[in-house]
Biopython code that builds the backbone (N, CA, C, O; Angstrom):
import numpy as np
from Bio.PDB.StructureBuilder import StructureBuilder

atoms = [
    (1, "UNK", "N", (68.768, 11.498, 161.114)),
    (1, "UNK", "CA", (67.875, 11.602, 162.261)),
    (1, "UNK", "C", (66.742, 12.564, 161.901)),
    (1, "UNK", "O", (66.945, 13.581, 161.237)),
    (2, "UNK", "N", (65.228, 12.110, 162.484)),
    (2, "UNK", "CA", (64.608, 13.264, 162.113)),
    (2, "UNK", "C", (64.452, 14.209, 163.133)),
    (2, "UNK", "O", (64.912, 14.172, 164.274)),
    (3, "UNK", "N", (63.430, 15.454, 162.352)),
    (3, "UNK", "CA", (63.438, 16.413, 162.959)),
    (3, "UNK", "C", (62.786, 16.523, 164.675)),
    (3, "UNK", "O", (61.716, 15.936, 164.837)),
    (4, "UNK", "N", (63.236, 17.058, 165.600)),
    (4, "UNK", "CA", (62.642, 16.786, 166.864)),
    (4, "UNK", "C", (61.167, 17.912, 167.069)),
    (4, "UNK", "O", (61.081, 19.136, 167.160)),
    (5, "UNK", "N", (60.252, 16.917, 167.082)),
    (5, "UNK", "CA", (58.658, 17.624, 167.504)),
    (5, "UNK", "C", (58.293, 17.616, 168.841)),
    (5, "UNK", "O", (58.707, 16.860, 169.720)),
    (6, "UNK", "N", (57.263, 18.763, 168.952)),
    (6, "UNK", "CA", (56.657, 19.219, 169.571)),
    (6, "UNK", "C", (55.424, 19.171, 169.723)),
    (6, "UNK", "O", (54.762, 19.520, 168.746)),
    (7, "UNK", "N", (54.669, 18.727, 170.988)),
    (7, "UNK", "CA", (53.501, 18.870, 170.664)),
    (7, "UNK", "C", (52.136, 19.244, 172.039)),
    (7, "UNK", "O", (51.916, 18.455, 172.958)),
    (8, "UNK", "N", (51.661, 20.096, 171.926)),
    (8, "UNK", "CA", (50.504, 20.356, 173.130)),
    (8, "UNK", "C", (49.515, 19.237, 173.764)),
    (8, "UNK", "O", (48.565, 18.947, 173.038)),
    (9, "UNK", "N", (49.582, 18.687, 174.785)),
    (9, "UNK", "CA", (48.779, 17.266, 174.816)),
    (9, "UNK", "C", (47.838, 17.688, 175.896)),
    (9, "UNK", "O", (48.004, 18.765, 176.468)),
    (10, "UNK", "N", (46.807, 16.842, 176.213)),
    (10, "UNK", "CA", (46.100, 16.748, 177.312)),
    (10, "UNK", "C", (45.932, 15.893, 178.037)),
    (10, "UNK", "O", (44.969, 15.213, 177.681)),
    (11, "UNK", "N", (46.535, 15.446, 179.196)),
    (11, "UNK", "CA", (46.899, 14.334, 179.794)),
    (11, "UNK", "C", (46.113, 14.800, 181.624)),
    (11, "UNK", "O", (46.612, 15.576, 182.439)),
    (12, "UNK", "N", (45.145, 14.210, 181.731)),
    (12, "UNK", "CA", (44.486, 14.663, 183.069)),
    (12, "UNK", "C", (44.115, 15.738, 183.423)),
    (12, "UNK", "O", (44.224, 16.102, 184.594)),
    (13, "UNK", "N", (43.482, 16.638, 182.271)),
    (13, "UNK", "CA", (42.694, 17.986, 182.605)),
    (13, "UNK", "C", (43.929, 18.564, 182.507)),
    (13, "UNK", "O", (43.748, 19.717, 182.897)),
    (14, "UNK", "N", (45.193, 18.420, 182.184)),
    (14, "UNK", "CA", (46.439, 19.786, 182.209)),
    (14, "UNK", "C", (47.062, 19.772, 181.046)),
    (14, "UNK", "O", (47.364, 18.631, 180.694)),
    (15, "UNK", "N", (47.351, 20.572, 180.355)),
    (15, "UNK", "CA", (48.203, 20.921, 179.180)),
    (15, "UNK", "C", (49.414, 20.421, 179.330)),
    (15, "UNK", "O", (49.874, 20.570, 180.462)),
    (16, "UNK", "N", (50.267, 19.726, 178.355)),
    (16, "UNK", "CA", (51.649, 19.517, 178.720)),
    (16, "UNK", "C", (52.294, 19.450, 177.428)),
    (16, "UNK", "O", (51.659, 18.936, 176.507)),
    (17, "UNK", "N", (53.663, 19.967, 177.183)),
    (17, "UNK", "CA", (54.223, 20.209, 175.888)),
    (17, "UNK", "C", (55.150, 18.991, 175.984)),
    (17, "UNK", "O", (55.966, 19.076, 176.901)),
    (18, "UNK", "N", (55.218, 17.642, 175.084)),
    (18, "UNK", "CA", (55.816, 16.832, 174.887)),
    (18, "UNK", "C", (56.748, 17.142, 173.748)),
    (18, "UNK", "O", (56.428, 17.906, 172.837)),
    (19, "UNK", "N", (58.128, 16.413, 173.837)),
    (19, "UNK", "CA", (58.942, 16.875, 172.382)),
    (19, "UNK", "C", (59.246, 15.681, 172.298)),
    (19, "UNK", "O", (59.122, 15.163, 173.407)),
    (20, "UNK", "N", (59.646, 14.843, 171.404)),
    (20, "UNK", "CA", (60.710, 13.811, 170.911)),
    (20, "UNK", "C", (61.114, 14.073, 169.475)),
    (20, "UNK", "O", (61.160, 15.187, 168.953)),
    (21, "UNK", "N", (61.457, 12.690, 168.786)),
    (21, "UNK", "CA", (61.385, 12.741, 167.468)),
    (21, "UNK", "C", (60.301, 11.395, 167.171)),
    (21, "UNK", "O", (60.425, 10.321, 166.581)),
    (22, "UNK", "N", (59.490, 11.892, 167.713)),
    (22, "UNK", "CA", (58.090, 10.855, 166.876)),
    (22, "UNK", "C", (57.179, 12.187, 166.236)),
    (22, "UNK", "O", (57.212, 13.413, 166.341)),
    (23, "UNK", "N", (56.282, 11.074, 165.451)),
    (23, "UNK", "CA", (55.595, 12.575, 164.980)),
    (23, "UNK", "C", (54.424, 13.179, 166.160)),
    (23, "UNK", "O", (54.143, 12.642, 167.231)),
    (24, "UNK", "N", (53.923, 14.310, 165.659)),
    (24, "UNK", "CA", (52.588, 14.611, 166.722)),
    (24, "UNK", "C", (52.008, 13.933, 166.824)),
    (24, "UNK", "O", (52.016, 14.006, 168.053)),
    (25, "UNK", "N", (51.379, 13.182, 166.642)),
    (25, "UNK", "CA", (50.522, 11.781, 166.628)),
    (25, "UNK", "C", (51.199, 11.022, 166.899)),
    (25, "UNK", "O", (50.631, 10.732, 167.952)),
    (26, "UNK", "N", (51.907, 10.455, 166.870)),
    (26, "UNK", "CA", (52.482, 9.773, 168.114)),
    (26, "UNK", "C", (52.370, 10.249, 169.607)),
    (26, "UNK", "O", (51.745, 9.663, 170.491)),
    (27, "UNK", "N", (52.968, 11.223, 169.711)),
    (27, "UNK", "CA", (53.114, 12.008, 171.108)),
    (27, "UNK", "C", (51.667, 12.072, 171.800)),
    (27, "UNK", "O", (51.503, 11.840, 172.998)),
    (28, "UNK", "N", (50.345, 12.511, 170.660)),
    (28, "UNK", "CA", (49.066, 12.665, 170.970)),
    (28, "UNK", "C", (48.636, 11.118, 171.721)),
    (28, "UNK", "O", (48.445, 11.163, 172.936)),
    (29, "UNK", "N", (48.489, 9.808, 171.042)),
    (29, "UNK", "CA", (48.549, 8.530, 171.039)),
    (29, "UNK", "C", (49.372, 8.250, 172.307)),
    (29, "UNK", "O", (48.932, 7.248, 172.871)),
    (30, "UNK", "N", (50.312, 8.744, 172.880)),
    (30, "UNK", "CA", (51.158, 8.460, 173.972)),
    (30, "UNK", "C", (50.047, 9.274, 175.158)),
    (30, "UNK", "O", (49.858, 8.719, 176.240)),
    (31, "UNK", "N", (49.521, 10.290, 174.917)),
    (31, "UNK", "CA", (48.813, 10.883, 176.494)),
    (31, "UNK", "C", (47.446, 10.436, 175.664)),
    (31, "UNK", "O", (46.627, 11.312, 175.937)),
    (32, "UNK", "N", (46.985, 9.714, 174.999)),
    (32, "UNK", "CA", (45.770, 9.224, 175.078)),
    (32, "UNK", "C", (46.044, 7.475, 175.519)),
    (32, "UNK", "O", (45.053, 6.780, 175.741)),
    (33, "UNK", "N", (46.931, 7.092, 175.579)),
    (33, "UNK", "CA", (47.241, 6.471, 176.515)),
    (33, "UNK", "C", (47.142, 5.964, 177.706)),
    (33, "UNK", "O", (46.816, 4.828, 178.052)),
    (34, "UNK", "N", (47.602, 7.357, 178.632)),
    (34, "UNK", "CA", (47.850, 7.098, 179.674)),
    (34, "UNK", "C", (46.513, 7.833, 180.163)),
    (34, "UNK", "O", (46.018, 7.381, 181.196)),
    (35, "UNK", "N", (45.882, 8.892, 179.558)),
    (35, "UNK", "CA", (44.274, 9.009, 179.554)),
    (35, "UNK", "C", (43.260, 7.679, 180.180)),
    (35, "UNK", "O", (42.586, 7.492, 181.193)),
    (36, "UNK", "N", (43.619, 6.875, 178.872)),
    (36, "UNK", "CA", (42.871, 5.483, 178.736)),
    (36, "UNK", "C", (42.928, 5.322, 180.447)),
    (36, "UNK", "O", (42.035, 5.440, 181.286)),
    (37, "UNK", "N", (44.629, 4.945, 180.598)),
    (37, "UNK", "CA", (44.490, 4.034, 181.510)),
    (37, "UNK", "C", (43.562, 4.400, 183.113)),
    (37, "UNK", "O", (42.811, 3.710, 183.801)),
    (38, "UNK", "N", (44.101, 5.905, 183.242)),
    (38, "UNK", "CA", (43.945, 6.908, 184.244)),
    (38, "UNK", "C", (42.240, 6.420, 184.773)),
    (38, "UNK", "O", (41.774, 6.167, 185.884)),
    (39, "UNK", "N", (41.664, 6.442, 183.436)),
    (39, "UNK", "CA", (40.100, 6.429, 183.185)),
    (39, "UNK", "C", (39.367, 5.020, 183.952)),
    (39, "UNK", "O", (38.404, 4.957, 184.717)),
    (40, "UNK", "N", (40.603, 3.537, 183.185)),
    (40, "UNK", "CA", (40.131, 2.347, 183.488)),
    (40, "UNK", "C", (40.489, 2.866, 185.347)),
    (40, "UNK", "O", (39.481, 2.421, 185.896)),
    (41, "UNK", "N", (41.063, 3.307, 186.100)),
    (41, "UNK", "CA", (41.157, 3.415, 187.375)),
    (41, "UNK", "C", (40.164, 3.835, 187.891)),
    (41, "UNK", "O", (39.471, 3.302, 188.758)),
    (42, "UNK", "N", (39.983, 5.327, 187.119)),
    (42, "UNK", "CA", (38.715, 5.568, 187.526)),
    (42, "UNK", "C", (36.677, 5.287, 188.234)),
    (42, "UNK", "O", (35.789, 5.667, 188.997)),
    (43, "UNK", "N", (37.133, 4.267, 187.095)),
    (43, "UNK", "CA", (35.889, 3.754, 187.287)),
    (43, "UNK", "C", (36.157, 2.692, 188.573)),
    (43, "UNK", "O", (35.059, 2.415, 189.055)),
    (44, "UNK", "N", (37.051, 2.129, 189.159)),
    (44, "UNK", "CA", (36.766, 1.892, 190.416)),
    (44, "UNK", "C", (36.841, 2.888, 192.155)),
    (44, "UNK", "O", (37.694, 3.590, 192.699)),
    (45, "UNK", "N", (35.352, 2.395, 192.532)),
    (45, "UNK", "CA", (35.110, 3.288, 193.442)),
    (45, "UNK", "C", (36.576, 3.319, 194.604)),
    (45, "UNK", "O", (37.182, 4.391, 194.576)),
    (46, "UNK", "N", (37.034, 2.448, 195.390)),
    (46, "UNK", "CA", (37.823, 2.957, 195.756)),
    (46, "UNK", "C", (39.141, 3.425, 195.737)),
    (46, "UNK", "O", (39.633, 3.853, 196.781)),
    (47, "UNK", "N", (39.898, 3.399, 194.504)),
    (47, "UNK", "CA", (40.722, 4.148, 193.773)),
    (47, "UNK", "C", (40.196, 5.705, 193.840)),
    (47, "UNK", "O", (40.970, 6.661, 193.795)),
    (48, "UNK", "N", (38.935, 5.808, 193.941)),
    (48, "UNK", "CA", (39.168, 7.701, 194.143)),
    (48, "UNK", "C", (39.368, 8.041, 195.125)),
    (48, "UNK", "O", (39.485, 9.265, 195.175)),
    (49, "UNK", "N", (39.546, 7.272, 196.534)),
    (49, "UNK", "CA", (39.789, 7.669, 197.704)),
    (49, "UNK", "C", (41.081, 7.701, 197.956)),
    (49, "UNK", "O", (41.244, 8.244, 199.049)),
    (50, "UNK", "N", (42.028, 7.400, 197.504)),
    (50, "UNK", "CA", (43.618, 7.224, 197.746)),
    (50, "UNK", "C", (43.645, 8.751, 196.974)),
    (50, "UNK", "O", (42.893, 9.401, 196.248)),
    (51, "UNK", "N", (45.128, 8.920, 197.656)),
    (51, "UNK", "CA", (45.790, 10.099, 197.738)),
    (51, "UNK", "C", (46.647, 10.264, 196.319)),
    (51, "UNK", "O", (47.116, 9.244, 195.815)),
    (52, "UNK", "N", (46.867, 11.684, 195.615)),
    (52, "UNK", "CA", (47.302, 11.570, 194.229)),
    (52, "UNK", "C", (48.482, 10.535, 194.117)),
    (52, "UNK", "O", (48.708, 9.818, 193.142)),
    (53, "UNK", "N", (49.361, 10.598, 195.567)),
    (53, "UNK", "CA", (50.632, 9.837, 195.502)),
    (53, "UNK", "C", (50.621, 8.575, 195.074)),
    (53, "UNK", "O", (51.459, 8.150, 194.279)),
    (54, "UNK", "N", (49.278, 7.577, 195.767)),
    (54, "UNK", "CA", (49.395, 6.352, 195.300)),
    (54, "UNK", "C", (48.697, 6.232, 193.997)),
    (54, "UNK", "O", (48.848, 5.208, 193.330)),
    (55, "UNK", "N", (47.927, 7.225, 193.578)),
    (55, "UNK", "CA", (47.396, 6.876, 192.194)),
    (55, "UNK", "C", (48.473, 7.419, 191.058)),
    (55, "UNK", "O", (48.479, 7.258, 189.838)),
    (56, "UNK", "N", (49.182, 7.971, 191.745)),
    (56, "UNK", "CA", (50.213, 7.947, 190.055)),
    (56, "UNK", "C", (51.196, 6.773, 190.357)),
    (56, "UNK", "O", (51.952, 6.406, 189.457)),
    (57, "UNK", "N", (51.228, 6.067, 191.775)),
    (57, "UNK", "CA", (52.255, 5.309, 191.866)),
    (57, "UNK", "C", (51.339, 4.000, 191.264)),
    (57, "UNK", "O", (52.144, 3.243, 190.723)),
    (58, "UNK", "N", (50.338, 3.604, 191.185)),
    (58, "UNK", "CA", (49.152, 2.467, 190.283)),
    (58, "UNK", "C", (49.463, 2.839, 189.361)),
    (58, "UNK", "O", (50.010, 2.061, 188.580)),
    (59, "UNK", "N", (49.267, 4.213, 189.003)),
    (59, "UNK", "CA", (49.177, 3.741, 187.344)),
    (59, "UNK", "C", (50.848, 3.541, 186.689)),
    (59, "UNK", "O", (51.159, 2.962, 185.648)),
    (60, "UNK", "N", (51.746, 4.222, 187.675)),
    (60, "UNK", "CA", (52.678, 3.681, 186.949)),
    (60, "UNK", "C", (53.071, 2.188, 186.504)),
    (60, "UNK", "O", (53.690, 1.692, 185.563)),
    (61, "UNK", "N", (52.582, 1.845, 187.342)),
    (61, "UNK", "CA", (53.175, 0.397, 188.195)),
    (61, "UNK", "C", (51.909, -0.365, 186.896)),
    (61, "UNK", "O", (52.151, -1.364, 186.218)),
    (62, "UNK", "N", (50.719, 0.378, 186.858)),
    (62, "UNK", "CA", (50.246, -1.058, 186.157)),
    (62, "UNK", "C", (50.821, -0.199, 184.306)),
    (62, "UNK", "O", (50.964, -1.135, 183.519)),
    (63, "UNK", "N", (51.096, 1.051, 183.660)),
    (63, "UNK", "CA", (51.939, 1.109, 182.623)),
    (63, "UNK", "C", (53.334, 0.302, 183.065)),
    (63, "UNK", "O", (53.065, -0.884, 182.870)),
    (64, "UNK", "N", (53.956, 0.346, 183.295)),
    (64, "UNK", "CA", (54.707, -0.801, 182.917)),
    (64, "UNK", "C", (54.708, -2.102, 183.528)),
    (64, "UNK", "O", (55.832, -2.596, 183.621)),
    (65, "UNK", "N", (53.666, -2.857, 184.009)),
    (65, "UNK", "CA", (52.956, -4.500, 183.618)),
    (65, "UNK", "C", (53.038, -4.182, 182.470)),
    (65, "UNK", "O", (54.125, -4.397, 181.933)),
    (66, "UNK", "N", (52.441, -3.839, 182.023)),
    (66, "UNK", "CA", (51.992, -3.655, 180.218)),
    (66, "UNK", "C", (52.798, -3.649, 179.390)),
    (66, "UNK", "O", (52.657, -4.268, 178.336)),
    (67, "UNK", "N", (54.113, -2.751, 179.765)),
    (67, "UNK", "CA", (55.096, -2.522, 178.899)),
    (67, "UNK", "C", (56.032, -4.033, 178.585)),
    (67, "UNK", "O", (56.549, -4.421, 177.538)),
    (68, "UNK", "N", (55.986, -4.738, 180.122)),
    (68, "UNK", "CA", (56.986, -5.707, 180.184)),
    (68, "UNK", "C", (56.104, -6.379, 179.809)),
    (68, "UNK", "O", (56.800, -7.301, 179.383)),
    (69, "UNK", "N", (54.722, -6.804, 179.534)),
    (69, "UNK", "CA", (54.138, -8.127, 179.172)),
    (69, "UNK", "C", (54.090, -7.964, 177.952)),
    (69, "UNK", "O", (54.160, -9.031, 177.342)),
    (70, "UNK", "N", (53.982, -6.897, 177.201)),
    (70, "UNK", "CA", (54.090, -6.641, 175.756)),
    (70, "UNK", "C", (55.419, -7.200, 175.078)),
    (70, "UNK", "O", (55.537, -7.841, 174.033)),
    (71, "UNK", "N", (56.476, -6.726, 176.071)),
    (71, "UNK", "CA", (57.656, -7.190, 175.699)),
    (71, "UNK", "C", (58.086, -9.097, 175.639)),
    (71, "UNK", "O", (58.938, -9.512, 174.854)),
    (72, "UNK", "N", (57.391, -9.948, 176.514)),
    (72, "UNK", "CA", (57.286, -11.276, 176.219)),
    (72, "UNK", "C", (56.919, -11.781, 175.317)),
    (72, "UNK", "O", (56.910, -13.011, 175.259)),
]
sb = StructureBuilder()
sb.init_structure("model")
sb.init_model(0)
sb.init_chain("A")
sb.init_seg("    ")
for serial, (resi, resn, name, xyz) in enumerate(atoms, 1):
    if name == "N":
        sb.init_residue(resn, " ", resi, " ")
    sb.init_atom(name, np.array(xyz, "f"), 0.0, 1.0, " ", f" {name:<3s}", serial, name[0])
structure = sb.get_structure()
């Protein structure tokens, strides 16, 4: 098994310490990610009017569409 990393990310203006056993770049690649997606929301106007609750509950909801359509 390898060694378990650590790594400082930036995921929505906040610092967050991710660990697994992928490398840092991976982990980096994982909150540029969800960056991406955060961003594609962004740019529609009324998505900034909803409350943080339903926008992390979108983006979850459309990360895994993605996950399961990847998986077909």
């Amino acid at each position: 098994m390898s060694a378990k990393t650590s790594a400082d990310v930036l995921i929505g203006g906040k610092i967050y310490t991710l660990s697994g056993y992928e490398s840092e770049a991976y982990l980096q690649k994982v909150a540029a990610y969800i960056n991406n997606k955060a961003g594609e929301f962004e740019e529609i106007p009324a998505y900034r009017r909803f409350s943080a609750d339903i926008k992390a509950t979108l983006l979850a909801l459309n990360i895994a569409y993605d996950y399961f359509k990847a998986k077909l």
